[in-house]
ROVEXSE-198242 format. One line per 10 residues: number of its first residue (from 0); for each residue x, y, z of C-alpha. Coordinates in steps of 0.25 Angstrom, whole numbers, padded with zeros to 4 digits. Layout:
NUM	X/Y/Z | ...
END
This chain:
0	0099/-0005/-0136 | 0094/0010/-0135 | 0102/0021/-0138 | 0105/0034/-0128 | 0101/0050/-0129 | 0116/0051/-0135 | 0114/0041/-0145 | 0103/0051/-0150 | 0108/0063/-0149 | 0122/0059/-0156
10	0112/0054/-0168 | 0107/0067/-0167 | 0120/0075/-0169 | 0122/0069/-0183 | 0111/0080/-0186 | 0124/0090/-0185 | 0132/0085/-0198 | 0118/0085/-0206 | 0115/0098/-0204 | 0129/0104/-0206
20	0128/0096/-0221 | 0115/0100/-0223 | 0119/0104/-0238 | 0125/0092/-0241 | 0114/0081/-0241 | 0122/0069/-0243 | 0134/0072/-0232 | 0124/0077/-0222 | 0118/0062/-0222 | 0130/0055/-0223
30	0135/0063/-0210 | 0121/0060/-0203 | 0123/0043/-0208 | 0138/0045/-0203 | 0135/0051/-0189 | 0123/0040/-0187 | 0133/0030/-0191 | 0143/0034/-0182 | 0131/0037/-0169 | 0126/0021/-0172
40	0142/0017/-0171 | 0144/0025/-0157 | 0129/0020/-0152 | 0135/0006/-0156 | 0150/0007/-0150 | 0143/0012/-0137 | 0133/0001/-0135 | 0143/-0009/-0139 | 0152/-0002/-0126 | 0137/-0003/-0118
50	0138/-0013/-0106 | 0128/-0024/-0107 | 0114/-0022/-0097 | 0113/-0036/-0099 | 0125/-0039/-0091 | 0120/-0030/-0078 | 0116/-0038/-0067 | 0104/-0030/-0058 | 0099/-0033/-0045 | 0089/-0026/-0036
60	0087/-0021/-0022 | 0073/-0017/-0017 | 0065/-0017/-0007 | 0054/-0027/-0005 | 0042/-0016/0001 | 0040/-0003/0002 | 0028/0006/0006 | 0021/0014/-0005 | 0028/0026/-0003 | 0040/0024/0003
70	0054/0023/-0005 | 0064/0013/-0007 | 0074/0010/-0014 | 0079/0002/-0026 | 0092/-0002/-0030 | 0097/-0009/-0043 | 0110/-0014/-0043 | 0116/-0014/-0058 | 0129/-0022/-0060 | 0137/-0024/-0072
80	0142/-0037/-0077 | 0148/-0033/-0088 | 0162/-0029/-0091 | 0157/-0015/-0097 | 0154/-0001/-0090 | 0138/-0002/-0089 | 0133/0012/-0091 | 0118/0010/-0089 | 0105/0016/-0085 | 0097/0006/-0077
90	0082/0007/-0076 | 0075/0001/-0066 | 0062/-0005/-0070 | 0051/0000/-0059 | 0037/0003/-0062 | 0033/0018/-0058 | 0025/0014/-0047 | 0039/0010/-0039 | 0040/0027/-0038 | 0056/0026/-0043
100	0061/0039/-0039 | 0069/0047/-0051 | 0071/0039/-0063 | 0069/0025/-0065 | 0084/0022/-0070 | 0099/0025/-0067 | 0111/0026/-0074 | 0123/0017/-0069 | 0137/0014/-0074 | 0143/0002/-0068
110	0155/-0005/-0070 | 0158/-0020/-0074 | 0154/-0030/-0062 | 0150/-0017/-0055 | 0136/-0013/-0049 | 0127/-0001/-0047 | 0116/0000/-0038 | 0105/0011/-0043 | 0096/0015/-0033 | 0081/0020/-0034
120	0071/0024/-0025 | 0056/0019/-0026 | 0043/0025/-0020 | 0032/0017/-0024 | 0019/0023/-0029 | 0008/0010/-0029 | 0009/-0004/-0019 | 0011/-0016/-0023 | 0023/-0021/-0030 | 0032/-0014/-0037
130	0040/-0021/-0048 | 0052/-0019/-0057 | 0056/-0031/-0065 | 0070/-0026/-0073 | 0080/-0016/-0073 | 0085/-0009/-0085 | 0098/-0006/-0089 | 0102/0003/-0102 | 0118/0001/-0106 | 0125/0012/-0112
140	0140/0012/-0119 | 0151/0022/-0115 | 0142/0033/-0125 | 0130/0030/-0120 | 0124/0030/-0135 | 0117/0018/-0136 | 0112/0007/-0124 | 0110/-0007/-0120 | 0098/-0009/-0114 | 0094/-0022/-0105
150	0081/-0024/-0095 | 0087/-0035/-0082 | 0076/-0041/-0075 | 0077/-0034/-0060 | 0064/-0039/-0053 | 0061/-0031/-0040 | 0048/-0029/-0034 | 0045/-0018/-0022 | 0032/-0020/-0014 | 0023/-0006/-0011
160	0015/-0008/0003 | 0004/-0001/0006 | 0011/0012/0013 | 0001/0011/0028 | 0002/0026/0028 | -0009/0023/0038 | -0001/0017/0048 | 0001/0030/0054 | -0011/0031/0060 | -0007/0017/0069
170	-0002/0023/0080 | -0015/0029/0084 | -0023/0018/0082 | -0012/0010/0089 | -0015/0020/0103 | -0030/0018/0101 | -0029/0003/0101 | -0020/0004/0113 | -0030/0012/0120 | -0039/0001/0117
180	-0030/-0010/0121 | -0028/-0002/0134 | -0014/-0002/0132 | -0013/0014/0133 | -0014/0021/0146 | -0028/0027/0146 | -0038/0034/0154 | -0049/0027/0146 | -0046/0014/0145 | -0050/0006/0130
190	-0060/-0005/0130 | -0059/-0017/0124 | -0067/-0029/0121 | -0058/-0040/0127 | -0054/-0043/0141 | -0040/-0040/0146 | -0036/-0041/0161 | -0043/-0037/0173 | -0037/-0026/0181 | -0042/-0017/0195
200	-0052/-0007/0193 | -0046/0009/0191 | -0054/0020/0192 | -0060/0024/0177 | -0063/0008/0174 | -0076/0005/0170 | -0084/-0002/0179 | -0089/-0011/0169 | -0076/-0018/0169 | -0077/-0021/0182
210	-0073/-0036/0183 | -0081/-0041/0197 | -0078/-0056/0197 | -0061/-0050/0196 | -0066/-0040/0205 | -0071/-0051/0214 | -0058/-0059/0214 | -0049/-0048/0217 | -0048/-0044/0231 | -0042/-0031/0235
220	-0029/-0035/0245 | -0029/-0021/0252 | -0042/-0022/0254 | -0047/-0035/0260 | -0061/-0038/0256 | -0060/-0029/0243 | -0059/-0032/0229 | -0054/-0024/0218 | -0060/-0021/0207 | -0056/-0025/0191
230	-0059/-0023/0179 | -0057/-0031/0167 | -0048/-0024/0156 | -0051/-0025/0140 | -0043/-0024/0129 | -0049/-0023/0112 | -0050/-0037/0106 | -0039/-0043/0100 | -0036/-0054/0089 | -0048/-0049/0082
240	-0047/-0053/0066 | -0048/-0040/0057 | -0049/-0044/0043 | -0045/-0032/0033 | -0051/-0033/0018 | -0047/-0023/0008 | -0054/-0021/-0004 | -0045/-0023/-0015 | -0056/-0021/-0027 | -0059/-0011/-0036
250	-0064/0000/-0028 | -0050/-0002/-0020 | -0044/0004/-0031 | -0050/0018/-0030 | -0042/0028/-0026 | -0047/0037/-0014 | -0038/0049/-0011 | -0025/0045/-0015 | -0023/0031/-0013 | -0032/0020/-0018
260	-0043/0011/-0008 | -0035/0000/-0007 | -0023/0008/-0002 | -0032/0014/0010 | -0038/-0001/0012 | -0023/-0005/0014 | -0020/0006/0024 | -0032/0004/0032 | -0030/-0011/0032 | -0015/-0010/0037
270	-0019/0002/0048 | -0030/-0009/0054 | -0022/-0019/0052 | -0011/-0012/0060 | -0019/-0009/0070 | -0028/-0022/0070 | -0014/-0029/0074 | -0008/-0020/0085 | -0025/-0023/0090 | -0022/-0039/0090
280	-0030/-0041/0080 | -0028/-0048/0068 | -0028/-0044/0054 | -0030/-0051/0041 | -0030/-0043/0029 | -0039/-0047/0015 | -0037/-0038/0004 | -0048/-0043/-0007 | -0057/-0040/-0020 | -0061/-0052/-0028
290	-0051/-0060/-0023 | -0042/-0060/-0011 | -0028/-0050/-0014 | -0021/-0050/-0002 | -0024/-0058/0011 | -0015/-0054/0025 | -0019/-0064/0036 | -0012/-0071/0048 | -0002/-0059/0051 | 0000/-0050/0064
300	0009/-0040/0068 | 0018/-0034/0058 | 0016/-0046/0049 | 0002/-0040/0046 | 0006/-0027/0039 | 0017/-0033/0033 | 0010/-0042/0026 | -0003/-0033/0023 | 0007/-0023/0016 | 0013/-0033/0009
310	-0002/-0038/0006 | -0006/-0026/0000 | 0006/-0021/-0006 | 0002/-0030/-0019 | -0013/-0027/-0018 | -0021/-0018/-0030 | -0036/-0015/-0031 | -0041/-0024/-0040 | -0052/-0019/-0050 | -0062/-0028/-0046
320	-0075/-0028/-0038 | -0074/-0035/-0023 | -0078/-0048/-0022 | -0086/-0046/-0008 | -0091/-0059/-0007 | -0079/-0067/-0005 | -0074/-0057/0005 | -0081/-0066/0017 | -0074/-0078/0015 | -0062/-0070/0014
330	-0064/-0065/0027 | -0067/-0080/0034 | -0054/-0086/0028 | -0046/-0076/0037 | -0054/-0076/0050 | -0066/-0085/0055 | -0067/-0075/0065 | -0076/-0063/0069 | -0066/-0052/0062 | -0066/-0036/0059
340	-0068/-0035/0043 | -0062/-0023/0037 | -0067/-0020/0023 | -0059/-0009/0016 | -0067/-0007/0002 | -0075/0003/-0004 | -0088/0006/0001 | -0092/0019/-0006 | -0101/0016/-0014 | -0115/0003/-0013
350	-0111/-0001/-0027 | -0097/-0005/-0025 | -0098/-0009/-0010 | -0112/-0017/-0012 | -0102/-0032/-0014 | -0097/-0028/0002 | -0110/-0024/0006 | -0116/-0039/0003 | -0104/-0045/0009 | -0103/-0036/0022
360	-0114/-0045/0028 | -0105/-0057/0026 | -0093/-0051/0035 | -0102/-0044/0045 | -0109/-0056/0049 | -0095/-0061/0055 | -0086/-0050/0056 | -0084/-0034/0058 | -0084/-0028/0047 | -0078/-0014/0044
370	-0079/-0008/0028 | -0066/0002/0027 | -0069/0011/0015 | -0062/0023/0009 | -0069/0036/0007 | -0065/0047/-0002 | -0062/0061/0006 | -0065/0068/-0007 | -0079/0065/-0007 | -0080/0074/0005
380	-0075/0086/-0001 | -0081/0083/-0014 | -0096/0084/-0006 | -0094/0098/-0001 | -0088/0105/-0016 | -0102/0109/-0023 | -0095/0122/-0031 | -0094/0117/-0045 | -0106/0109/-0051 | -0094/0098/-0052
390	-0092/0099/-0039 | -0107/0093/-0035 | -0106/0083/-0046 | -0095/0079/-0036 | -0101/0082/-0023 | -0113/0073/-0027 | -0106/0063/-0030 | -0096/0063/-0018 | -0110/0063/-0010 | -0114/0051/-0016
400	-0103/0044/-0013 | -0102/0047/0000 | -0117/0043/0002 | -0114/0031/-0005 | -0103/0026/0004 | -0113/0031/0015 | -0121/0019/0010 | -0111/0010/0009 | -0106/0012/0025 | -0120/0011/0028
410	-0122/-0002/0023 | -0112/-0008/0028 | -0115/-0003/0042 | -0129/-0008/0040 | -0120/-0022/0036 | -0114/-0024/0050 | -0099/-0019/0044 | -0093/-0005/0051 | -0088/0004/0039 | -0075/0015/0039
420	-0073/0024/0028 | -0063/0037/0028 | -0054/0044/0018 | -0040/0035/0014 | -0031/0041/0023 | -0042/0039/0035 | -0047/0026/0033 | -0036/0019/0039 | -0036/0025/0051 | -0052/0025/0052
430	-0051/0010/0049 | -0041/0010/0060 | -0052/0016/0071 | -0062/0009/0067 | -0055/-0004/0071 | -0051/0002/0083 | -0066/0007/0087 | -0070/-0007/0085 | -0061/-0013/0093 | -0063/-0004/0104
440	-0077/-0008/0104 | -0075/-0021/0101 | -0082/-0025/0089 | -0072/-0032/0083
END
């Protein structure tokens, strides 16, 4: 039971017939017992006449996914089974990081064996999933005085996916990988690693591609006693293994800009992952700490995002330090084969990246290795402010870890591994071209 604003402000009124029998003690109190009496007797008619909330029946319908950002909708559907007028507020149960638009409740009246559908908008501020477990409905009687109050379990649950804000930058890369491919129509043609088909010799061929025993073979009709000259054609390698691991450990939880690490390393992951597919290639996905948190593998196609999103949705930094060493022997349970290893971590500083420095040796021996990284775009400007004695405090120590992460990219250079680092919103695409760049020269 609770009571209402009303109920307050009606015990409130009984103030009135004590201060007009201010003089005489005795009647003022007997009117102030009187007019609680009679307040108590209301409040208790009108909750007697209160529709019970534990005779409401209440269903759900939401969505399974949305994007972080994007909006749906929920509905909750309230309907009495009583044989009273339900005159309720129903509140809906979701925690703020579901972003309910407005307030979080809604008044409804609704008949007997009658339904009401109550409609609220949802744009979620954090991945993972959102949950709301019960739905809670407050009864009032025909004055609104006092209220039954119930809480009906309502489970739903709405998945965040990573938002892939990067996607826009696929088309491009799509029209590059197509030049490569020699799908495009190009006064340069791209070279590729792999052999395609053998076609007759235009002007603008190299003459390196020149095939002689082809050439040999092929006799020109026109001609009698000529040949005609072909060369081979090449396309980029396909069915390559790329295997992306995100670093979900402490230093994932860092924020850079205005999103976290881990939410660049999931943008960057899905762009290659995108693009590694329209290549041919194929794409396993390790995300991993101490322990293995999310594991994409076997999938191609539109499968492949699908299920990465759906990976990462439910995935958080955890504030533990990278197990390193068992990184390896992840890597050879998803392929035996020669594979392109993307590593998106922290390496900005020799303390925290000393664990991937000792394994990198390890992975390098058998595989391309890349080491993604993020790098703070504030450091840049904080290098050039010398005004304020704060401001070289600043400065020096924005050099430093610049330097620092100098050393880091060095290392791992020296280590056999390739490393890209760019602010958040560039390390996608940057991660996107260096793939590329690869291919076309055929390292992969």
């Amino acid at each position: 039971m609770s009571v209402t604003g009303r109920f307050t402000f009606l015990v409130a009124l009984g103030v009135v017939p004590v201060v007009l029998l201010g003089a005489d003690a005795a009647a003022a109190w007997a009117a102030l017992g009187g007019w609680l009496v009679l307040a108590i007797g209301l409040g208790v008619v009108d909750l007697s006449l209160a529709a019970s909330p534990r005779r409401v029946a209440v269903a759900r319908d939401l969505p399974d996914r949305v994007r972080l950002g994007e909006t749906v909708e929920s509905v909750v559907v309230v309907r009495n089974l009583g044989e009273r007028m339900l005159r309720a507020t129903v509140r809906d149960g979701w925690p703020p990081s579901a972003g309910v638009s407005g307030r979080n409740r809604a008044n409804v009246d609704v008949a007997p064996r009658e339904g009401r559908r109550i409609h609220q908008q949802l744009t979620p501020t954090r991945r993972g999933d959102r949950r709301t477990e019960a739905v809670t409905i407050r009864s009032y009687g025909p004055m609104r005085l006092w209220a039954r109050q119930a809480t009906l379990a309502a489970p739903g649950r709405l998945r965040v996916l990573p938002p892939f804000h990067s996607r826009a930058h696929l088309p491009s890369r799509l029209t590059r990988l197509r030049e490569l491919d020699g799908r495009t129509p190009l006064l340069i043609r791209g070279q590729g690693t792999e052999f395609d088909s053998l076609r007759e010799y235009v002007r603008g061929d190299d003459v390196r591609s020149i095939d002689w025993r082809a050439t040999a073979r092929r006799s020109d009709p026109e001609q009698p006693g000529s040949m005609r000259l072909m060369v081979r054609t090449w396309r980029p390698e396909r069915d390559r293994r790329i295997v992306i691991v995100a670093d979900t450990s402490r230093t994932a939880a860092a924020r850079i800009g205005d999103e976290p690490r881990l939410d660049t390393a999931f943008e960057a992951s899905l762009l290659l992952a995108a693009l590694a597919s329209h290549a041919g290639d194929r794409v396993d996905f390790l995300a991993w700490d101490r322990r293995l948190r999310g594991r994409v593998h076997g999938a191609a196609g539109p499968e492949l995002l699908a299920r990465m999103v759906d990976t990462m949705a439910g995935i958080d930094a955890e504030l533990v330090e990278a197990d390193w060493a068992g990184l390896p022997a992840q890597v050879r349970r998803v392929t035996s084969r020669r594979a392109l290893v993307v590593l998106l971590t922290a390496a900005d500083a020799p303390g925290s990246s000393r664990g991937l420095l000792g394994t990198l040796p390890q992975l390098t021996a058998r595989h391309r290795v890349v080491v993604a990284s993020v790098v703070d775009p504030a450091l840049a400007g904080a290098v050039g402010r010398r005004d304020e004695l704060s401001d070289v405090y600043a400065a020096a120590a924005a050099e430093r870890s610049r330097l620092d992460a100098e050393r880091v990219a060095a290392a791992v250079g020296r280590l056999g591994a390739s490393s890209v680092s760019a602010a958040p919103h560039d390390l996608p695409p940057a991660l996107a071209d260096h793939y590329l760049a690869l291919k076309a020269a055929g390292q992969l």
